[in-house]
Backbone bond lengths (Angstrom), bond angles and torsions (degrees), N, CA, C in turn:
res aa  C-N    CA-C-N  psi(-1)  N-CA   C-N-CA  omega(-1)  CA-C   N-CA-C  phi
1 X - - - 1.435 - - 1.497 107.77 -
2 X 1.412 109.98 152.97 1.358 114.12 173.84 1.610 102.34 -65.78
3 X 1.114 113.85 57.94 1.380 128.32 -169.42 1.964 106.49 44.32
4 X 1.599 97.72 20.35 1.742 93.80 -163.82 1.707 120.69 57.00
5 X 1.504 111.22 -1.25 1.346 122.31 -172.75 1.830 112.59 -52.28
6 X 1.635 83.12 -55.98 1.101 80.83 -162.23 1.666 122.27 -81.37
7 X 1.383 106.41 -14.13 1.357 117.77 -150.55 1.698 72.24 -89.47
8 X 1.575 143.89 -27.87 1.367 111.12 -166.51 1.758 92.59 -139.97
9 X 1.241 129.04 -9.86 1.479 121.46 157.66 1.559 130.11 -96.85
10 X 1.069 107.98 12.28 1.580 109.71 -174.55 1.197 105.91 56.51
11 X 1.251 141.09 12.68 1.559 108.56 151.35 1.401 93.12 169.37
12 X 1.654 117.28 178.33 1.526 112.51 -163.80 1.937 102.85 -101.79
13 X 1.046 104.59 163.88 1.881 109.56 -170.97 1.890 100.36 -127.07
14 X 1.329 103.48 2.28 1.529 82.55 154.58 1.572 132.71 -59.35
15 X 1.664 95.11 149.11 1.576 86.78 177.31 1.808 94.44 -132.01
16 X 1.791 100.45 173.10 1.165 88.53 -177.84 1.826 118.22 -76.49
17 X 0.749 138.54 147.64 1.410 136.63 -172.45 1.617 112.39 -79.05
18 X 1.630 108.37 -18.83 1.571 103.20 176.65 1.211 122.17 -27.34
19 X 1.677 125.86 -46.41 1.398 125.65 -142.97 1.671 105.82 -99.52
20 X 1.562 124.45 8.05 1.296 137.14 161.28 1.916 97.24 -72.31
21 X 1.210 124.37 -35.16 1.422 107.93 -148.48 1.438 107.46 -122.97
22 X 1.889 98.40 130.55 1.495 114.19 -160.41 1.914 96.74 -46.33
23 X 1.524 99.74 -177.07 1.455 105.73 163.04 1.356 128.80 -65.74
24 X 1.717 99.60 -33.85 1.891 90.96 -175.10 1.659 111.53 -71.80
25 X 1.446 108.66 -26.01 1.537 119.45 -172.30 1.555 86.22 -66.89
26 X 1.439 145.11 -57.45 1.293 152.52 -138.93 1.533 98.03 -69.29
27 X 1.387 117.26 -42.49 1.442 129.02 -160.43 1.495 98.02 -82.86
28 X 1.553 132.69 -59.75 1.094 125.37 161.65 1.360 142.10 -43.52
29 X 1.356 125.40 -23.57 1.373 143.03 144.46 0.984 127.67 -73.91
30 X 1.450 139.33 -14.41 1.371 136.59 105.35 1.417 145.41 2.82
31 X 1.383 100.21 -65.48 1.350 147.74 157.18 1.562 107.58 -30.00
32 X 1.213 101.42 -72.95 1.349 142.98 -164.59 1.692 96.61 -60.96
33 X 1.077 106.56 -75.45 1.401 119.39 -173.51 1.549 118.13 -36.25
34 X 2.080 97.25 -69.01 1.836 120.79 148.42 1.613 101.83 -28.45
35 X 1.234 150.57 -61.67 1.478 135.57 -157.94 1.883 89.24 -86.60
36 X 1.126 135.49 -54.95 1.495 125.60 161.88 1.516 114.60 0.44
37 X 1.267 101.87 -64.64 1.389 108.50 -151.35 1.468 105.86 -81.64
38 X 1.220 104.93 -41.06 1.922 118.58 -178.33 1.260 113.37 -53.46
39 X 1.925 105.25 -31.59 1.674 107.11 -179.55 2.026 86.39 -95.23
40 X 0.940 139.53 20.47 1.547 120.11 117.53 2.096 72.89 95.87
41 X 1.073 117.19 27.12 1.866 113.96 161.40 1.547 117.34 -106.87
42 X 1.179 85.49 147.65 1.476 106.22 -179.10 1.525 120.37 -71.62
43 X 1.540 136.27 106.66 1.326 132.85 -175.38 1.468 107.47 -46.36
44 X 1.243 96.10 130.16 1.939 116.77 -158.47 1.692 86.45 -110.18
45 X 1.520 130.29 95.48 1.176 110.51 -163.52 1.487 92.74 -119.39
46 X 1.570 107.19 161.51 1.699 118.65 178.96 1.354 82.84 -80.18
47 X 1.145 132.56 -77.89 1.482 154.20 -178.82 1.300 152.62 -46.06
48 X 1.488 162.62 15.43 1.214 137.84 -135.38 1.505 121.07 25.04
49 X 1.472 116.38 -34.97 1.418 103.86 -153.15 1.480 106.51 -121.44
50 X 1.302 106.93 -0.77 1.570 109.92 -170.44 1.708 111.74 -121.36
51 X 1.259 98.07 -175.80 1.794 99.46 165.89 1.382 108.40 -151.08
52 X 1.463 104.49 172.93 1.554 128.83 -171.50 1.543 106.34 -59.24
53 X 1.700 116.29 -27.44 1.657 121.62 171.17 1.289 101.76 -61.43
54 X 1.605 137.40 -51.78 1.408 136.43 -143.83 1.522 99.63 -77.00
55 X 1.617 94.72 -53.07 2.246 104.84 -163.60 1.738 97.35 -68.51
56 X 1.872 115.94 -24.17 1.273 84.52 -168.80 1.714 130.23 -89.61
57 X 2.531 93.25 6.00 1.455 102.83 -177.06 1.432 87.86 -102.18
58 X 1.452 126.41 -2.57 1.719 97.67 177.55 1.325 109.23 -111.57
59 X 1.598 127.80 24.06 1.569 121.19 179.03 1.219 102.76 -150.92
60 X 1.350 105.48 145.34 2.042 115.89 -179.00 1.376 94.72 -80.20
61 X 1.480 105.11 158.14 1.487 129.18 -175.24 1.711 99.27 -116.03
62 X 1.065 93.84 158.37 2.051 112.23 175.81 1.261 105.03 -117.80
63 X 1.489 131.51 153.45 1.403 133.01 143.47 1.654 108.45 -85.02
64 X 1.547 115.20 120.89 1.361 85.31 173.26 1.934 79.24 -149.67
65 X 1.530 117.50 157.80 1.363 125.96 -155.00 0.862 104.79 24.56
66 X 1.247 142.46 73.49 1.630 133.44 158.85 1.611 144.18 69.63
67 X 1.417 90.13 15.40 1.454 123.66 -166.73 1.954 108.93 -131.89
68 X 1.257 88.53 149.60 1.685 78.73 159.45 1.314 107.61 -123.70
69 X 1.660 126.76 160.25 1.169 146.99 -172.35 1.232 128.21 -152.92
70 X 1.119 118.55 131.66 1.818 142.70 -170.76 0.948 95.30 -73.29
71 X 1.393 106.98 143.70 1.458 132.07 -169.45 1.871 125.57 -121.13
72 X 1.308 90.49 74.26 1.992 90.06 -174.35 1.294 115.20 -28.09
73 X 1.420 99.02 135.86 1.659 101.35 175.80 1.344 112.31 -153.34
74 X 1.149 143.50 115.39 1.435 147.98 -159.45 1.571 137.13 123.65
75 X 1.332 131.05 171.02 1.003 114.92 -172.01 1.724 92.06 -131.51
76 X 1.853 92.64 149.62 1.351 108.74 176.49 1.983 92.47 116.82
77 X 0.843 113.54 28.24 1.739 104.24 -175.09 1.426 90.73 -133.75
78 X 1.504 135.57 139.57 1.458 161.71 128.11 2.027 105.58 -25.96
79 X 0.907 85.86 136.72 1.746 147.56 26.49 1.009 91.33 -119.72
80 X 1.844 103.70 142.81 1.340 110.15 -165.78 1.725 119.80 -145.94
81 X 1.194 126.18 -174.81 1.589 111.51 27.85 1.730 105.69 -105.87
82 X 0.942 78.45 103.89 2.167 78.37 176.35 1.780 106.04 -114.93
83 X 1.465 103.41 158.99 1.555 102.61 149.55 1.751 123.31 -94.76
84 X 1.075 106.75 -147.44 1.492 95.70 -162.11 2.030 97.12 -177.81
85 X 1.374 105.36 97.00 1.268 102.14 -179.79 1.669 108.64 -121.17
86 X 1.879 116.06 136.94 1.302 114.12 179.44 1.224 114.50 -46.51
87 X 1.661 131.94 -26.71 1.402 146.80 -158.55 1.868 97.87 -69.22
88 X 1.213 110.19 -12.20 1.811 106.16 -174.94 1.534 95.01 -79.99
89 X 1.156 116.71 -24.94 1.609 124.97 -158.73 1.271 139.85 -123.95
90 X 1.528 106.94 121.87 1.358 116.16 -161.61 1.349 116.31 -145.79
91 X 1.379 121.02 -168.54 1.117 132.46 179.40 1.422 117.39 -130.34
92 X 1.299 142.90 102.32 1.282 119.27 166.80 1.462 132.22 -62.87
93 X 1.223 100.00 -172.75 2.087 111.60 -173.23 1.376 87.21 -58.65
94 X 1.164 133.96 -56.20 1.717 140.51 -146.20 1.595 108.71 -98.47
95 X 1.497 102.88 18.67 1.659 120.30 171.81 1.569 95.50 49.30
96 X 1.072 122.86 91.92 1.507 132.73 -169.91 1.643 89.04 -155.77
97 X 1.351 120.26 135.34 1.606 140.79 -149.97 2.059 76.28 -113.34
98 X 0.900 120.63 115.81 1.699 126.28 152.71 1.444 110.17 -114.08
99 X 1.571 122.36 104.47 1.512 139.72 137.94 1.732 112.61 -61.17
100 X 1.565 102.64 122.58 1.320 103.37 175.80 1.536 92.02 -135.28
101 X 1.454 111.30 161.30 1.509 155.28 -168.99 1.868 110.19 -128.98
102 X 1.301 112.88 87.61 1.456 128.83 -164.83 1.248 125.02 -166.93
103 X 1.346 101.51 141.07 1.421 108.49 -170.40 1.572 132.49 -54.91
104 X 1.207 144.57 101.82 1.575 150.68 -160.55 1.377 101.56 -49.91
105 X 1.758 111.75 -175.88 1.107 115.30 153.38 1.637 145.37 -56.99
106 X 1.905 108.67 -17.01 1.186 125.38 -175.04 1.450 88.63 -94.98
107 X 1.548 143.34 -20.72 1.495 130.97 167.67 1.727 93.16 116.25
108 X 1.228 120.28 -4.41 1.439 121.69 -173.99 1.455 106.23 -82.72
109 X 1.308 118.94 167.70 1.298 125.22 -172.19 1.635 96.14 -71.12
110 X 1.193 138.36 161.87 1.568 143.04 130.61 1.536 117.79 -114.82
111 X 1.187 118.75 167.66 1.611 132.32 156.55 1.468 119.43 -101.61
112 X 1.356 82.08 -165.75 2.117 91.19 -170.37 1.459 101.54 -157.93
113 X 1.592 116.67 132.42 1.667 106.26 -158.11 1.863 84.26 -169.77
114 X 1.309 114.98 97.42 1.565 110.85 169.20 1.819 92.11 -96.94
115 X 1.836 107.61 176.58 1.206 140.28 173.40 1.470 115.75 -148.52
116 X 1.591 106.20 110.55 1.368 102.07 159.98 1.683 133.34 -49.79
117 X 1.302 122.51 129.20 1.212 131.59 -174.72 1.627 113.68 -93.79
118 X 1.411 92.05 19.33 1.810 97.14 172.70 1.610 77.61 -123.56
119 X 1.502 110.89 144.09 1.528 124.65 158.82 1.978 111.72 -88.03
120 X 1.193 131.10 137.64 1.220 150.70 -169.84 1.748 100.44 -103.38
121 X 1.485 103.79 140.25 1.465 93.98 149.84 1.467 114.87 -145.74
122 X 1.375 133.59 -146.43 1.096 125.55 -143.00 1.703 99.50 -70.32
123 X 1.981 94.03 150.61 1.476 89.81 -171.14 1.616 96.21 167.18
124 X 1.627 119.38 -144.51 1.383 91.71 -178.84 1.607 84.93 -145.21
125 X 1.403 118.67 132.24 1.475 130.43 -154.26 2.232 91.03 -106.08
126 X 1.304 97.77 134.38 1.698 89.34 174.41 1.510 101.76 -145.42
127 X 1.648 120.40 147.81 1.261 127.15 -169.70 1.236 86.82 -129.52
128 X 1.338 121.23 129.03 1.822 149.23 148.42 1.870 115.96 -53.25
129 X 1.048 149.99 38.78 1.072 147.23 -177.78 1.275 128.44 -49.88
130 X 1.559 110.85 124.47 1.327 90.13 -179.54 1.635 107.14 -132.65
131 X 1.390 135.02 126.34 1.487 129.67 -160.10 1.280 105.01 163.70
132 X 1.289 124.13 165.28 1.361 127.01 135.58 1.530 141.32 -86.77
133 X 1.507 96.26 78.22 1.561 115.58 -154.14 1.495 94.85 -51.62
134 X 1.432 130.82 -43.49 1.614 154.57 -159.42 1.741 92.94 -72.68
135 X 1.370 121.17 -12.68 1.574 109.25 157.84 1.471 118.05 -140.37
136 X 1.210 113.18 69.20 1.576 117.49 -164.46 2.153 71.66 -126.30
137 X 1.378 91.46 145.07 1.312 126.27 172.49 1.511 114.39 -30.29
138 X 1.629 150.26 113.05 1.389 137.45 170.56 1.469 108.01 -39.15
139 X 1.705 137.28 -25.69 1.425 131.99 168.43 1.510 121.51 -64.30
140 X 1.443 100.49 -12.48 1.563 106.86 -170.60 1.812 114.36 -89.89
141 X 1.431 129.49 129.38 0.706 145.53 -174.60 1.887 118.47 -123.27
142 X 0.941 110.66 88.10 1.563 129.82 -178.63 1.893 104.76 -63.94
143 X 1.328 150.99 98.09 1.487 142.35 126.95 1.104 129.50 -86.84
144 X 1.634 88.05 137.64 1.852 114.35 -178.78 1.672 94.32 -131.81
145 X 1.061 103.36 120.71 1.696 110.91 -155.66 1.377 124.17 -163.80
146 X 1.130 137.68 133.43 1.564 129.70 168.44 1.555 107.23 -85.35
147 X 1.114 106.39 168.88 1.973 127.62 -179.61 1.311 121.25 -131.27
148 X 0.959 126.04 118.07 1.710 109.86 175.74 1.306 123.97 -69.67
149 X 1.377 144.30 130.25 1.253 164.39 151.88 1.936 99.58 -12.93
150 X 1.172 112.83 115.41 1.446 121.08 163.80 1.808 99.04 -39.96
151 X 1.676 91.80 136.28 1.885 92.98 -174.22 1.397 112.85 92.24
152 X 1.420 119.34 -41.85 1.298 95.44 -161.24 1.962 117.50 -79.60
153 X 1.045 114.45 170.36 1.870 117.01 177.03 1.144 93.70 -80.43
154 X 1.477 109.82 152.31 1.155 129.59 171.48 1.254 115.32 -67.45
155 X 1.222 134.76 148.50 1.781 133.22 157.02 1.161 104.27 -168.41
156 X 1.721 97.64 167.73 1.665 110.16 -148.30 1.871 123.03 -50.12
157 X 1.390 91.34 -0.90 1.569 91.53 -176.26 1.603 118.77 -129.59
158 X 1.735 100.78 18.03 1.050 121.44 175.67 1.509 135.83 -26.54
159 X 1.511 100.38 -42.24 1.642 118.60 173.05 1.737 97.54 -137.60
160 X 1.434 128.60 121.39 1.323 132.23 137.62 1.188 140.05 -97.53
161 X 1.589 124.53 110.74 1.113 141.71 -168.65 1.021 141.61 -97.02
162 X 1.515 138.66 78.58 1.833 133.41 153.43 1.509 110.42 -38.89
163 X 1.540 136.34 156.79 1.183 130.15 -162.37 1.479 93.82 166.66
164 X 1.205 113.74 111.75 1.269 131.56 179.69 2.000 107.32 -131.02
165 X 1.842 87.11 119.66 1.386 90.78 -143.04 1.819 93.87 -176.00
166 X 1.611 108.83 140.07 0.716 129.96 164.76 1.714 143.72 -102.89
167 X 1.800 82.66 -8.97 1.416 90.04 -169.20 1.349 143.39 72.77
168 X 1.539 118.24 -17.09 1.475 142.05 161.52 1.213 98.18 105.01
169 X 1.284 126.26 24.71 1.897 147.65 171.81 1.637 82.82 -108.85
170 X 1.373 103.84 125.59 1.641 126.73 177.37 1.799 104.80 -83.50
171 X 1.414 112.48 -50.81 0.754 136.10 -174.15 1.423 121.48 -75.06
172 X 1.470 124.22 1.70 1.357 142.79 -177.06 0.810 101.04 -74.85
173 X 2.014 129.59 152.03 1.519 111.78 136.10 1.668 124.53 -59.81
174 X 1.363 109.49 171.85 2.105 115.57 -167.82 1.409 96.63 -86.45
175 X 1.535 111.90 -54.24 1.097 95.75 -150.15 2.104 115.22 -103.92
176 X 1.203 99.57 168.00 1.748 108.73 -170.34 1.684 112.54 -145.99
177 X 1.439 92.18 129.86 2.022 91.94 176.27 1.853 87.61 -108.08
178 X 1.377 115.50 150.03 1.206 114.78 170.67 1.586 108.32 -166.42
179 X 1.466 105.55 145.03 1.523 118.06 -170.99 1.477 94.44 -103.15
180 X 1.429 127.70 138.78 1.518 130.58 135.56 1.483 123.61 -92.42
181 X 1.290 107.75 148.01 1.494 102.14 175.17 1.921 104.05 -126.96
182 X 1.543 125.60 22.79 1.382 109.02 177.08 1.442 117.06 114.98
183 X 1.730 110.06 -13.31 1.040 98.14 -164.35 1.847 93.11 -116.27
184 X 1.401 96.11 -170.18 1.840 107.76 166.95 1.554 114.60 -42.02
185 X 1.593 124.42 -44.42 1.241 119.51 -145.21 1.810 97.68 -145.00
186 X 0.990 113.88 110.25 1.710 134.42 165.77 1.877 97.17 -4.41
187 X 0.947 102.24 125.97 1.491 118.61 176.38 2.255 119.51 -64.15
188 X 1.688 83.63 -25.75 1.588 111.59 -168.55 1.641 103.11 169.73
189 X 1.780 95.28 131.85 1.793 101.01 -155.86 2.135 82.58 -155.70
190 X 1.575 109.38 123.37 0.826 107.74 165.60 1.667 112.12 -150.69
191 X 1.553 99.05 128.63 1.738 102.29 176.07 1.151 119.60 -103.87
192 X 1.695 120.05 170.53 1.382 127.49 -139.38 1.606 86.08 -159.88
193 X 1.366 109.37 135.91 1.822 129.17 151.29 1.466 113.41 -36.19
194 X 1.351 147.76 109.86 1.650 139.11 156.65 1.319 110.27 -88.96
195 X 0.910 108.89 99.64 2.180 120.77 -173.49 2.025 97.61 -118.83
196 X 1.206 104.73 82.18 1.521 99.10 175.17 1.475 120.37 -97.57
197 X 1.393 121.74 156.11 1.282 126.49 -155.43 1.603 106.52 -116.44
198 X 1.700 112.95 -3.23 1.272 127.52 -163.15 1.879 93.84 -169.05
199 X 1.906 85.26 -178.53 1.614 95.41 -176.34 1.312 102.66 -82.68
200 X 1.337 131.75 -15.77 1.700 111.97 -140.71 1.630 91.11 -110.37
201 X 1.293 112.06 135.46 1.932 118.79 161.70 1.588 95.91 -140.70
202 X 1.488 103.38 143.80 1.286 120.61 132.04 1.268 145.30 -86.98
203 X 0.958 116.52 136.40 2.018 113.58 172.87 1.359 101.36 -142.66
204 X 1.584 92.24 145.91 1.792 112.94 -168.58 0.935 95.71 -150.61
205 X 1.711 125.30 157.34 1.071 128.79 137.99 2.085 108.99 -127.67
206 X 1.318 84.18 159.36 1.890 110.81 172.14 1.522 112.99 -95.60
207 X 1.456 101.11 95.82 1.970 94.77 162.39 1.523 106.49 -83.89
208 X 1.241 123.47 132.76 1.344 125.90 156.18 1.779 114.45 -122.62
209 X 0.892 74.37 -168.41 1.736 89.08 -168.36 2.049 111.74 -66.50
210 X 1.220 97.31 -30.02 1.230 102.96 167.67 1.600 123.66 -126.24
211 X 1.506 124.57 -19.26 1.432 137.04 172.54 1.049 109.72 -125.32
212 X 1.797 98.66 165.77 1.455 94.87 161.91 1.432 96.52 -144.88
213 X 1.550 108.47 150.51 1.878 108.75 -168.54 1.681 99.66 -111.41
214 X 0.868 77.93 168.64 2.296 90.43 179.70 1.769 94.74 -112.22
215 X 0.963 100.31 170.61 1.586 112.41 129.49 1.692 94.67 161.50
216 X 1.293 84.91 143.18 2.080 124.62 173.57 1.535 105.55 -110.15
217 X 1.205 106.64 112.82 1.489 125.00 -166.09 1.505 114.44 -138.17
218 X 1.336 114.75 121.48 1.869 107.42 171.07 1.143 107.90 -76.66
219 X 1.783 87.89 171.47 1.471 103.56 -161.49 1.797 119.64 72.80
220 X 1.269 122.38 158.50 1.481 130.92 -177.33 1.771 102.22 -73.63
221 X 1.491 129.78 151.86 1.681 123.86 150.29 1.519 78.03 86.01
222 X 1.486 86.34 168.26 1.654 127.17 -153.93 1.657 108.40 -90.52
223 X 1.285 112.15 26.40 1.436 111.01 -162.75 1.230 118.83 -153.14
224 X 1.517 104.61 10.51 1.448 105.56 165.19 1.273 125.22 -110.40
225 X 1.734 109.61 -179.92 1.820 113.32 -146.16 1.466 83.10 -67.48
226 X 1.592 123.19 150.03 1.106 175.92 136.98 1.290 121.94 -11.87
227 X 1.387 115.59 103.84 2.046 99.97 -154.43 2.132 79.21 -104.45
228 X 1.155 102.82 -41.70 1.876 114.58 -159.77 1.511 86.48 -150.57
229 X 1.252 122.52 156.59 1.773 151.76 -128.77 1.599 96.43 163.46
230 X 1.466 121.90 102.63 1.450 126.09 165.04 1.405 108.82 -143.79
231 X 1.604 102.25 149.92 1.817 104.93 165.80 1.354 86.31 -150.04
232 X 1.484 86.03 153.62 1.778 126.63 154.84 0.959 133.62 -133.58
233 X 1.497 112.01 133.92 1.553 108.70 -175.63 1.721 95.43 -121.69
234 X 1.887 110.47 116.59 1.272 120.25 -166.71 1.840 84.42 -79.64
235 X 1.800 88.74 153.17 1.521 106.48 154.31 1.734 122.19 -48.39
236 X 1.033 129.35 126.84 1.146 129.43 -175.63 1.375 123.10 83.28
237 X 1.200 123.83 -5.31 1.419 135.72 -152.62 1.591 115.59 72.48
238 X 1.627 99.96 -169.66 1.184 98.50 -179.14 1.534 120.50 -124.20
239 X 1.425 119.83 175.66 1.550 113.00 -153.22 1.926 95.69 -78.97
240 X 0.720 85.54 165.87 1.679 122.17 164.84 1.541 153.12 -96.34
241 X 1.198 86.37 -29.60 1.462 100.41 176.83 1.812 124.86 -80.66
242 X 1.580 109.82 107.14 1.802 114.88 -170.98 1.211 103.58 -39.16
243 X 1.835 117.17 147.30 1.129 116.29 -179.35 1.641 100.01 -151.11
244 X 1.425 129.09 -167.93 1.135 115.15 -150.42 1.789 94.61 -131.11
245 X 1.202 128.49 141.54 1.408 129.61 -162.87 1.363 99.14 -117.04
246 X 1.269 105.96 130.63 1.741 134.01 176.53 1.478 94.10 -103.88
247 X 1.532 95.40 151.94 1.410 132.24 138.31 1.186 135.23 -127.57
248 X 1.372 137.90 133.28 1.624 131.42 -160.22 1.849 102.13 -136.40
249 X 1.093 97.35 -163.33 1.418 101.58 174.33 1.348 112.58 169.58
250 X 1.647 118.63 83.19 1.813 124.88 -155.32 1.602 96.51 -139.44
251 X 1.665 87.31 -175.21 1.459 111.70 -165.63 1.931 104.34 -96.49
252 X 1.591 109.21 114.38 0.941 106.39 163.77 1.822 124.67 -46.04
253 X 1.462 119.16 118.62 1.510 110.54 -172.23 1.187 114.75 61.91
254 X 1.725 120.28 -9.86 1.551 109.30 164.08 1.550 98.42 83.53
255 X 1.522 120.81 21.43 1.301 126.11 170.96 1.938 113.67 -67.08
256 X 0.709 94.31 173.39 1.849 96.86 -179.90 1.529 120.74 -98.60
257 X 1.380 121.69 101.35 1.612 109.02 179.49 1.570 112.85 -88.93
258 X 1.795 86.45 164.27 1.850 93.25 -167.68 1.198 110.90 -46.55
259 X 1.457 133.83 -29.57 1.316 144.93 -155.74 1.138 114.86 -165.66
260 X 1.953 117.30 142.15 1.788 100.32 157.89 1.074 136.49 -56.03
261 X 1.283 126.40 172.48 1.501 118.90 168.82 1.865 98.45 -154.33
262 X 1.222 86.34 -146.89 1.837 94.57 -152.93 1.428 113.92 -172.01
263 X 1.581 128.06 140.54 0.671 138.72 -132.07 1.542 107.64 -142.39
264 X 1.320 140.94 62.19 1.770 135.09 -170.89 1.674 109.99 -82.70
265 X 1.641 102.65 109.73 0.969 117.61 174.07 2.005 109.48 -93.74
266 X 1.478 105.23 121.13 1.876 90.06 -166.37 1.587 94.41 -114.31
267 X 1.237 134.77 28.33 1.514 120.14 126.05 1.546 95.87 179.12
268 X 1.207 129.47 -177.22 1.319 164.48 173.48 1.258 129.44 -132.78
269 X 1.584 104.08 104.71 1.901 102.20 -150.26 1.757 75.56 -120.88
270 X 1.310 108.24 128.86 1.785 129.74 139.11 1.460 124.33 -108.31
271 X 1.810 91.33 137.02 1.451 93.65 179.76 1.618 107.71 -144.29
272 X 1.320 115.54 135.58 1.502 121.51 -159.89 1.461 87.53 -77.58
């Protein structure tokens, strides 16, 4: 998501993270960055201001479906204003991804938001869900989403977004498919009713070379009845360039819900 920032906060609240980290950490991530470049990669940044060298010496990684993934941790990062502690995030015995929304050690709310450190490209992206997304808090905001790679140009398929979410409107529909292309305001953004009858949904989407399809489906796998069914085919086609897929699970505006909750994601299947 355009961190959803813009489309409902007017603007993004990342900051750069430099000014958390002593000098010797500063010099070694440095380091880090300098050997980045020599092996000839592109700064993979959370941020405007950072890179894939800095988040990957100041945050633990998970194996989870077969991948490993960075683990947000800190405060001052979008979408916001939330914090963001590794403590939401884990893995169980049965390799099951749990995002939680809970109070820290200071008693304040935090979030939970990993990033794969392998970039993906076109192909067909699918999330295993397991919850009752259809009663999670109007503050609660669920992403399953790609990001573009620090550096890269924008184009029409720049950011693709699942987003299950109310916005802190009770009365909203949950769920949303939406394209970014770079700018202030979603390129193409369409929502859908979430009425579930059980815990388990899937949502995926297909980038191809010229579309890209949605679909929110009960039950686990690519073959169940049909919650939302969407395509788009952007002007010009769509971008190309591999990028790296988040999942989060925060407070719209960083408002306060009645209670924590939680989020069991039981795998993440890509397929070119």
């Amino acid at each position: 998501m355009r961190r959803s920032l813009r489309k409902h906060d007017g603007g993004c609240t990342h900051r750069c993270a430099w000014q958390t980290f002593d000098v010797r950490r500063a010099l070694g991530l440095l380091f880090l960055a300098f050997l980045g470049c020599l092996l000839g990669c592109d700064a993979d940044a959370e941020t405007e201001h950072g890179s894939q060298a800095v988040e990957l010496a100041a945050a633990r990684t998970i194996r989870f479906s077969g991948h490993d993934w960075i683990v947000k941790d800190g405060d001052g990062f979008g979408p916001g204003p939330n914090r963001w502690r590794a403590d939401n995030v884990f893995v169980d015995d049965a390799g099951a991804l749990h995002l939680r929304v809970a109070r820290d050690a200071s008693g304040r709310w935090s979030c939970a938001e990993i990033r794969s450190v392998e970039p993906f490209g076109w192909g067909t992206y699918r999330f295993d869900v397991e919850g009752r997304l259809d009663e999670l808090p109007p503050q609660a905001v669920l992403g399953l989403f790609n990001y573009p790679r620090w550096g890269t140009p924008p184009d029409a398929t720049s950011e693709i977004d699942v987003e299950i979410a109310q916005w802190g409107d009770p009365n909203a529909d949950r769920g949303s498919f939406t394209l970014w292309g770079g700018g202030a305001e979603p390129l193409w953004s369409e929502r859908f009713p979430l009425t579930l009858y059980g815990t388990h949904t899937s949502h995926a989407f297909e980038w191809r070379s010229d579309v890209v399809r949605f679909a929110s489906r009960h039950g686990h796998g690519a073959n169940g009845v049909p919650i939302a069914l969407r395509e788009h085919r952007p002007v010009g086609g769509a971008g190309e360039d591999p990028r790296p897929v988040h999942l989060n699970l925060w407070l719209f505006r960083g408002e306060e819900p009645p209670s924590g909750f939680e989020v069991v994601v039981r795998r993440f299947v890509y397929a070119p």
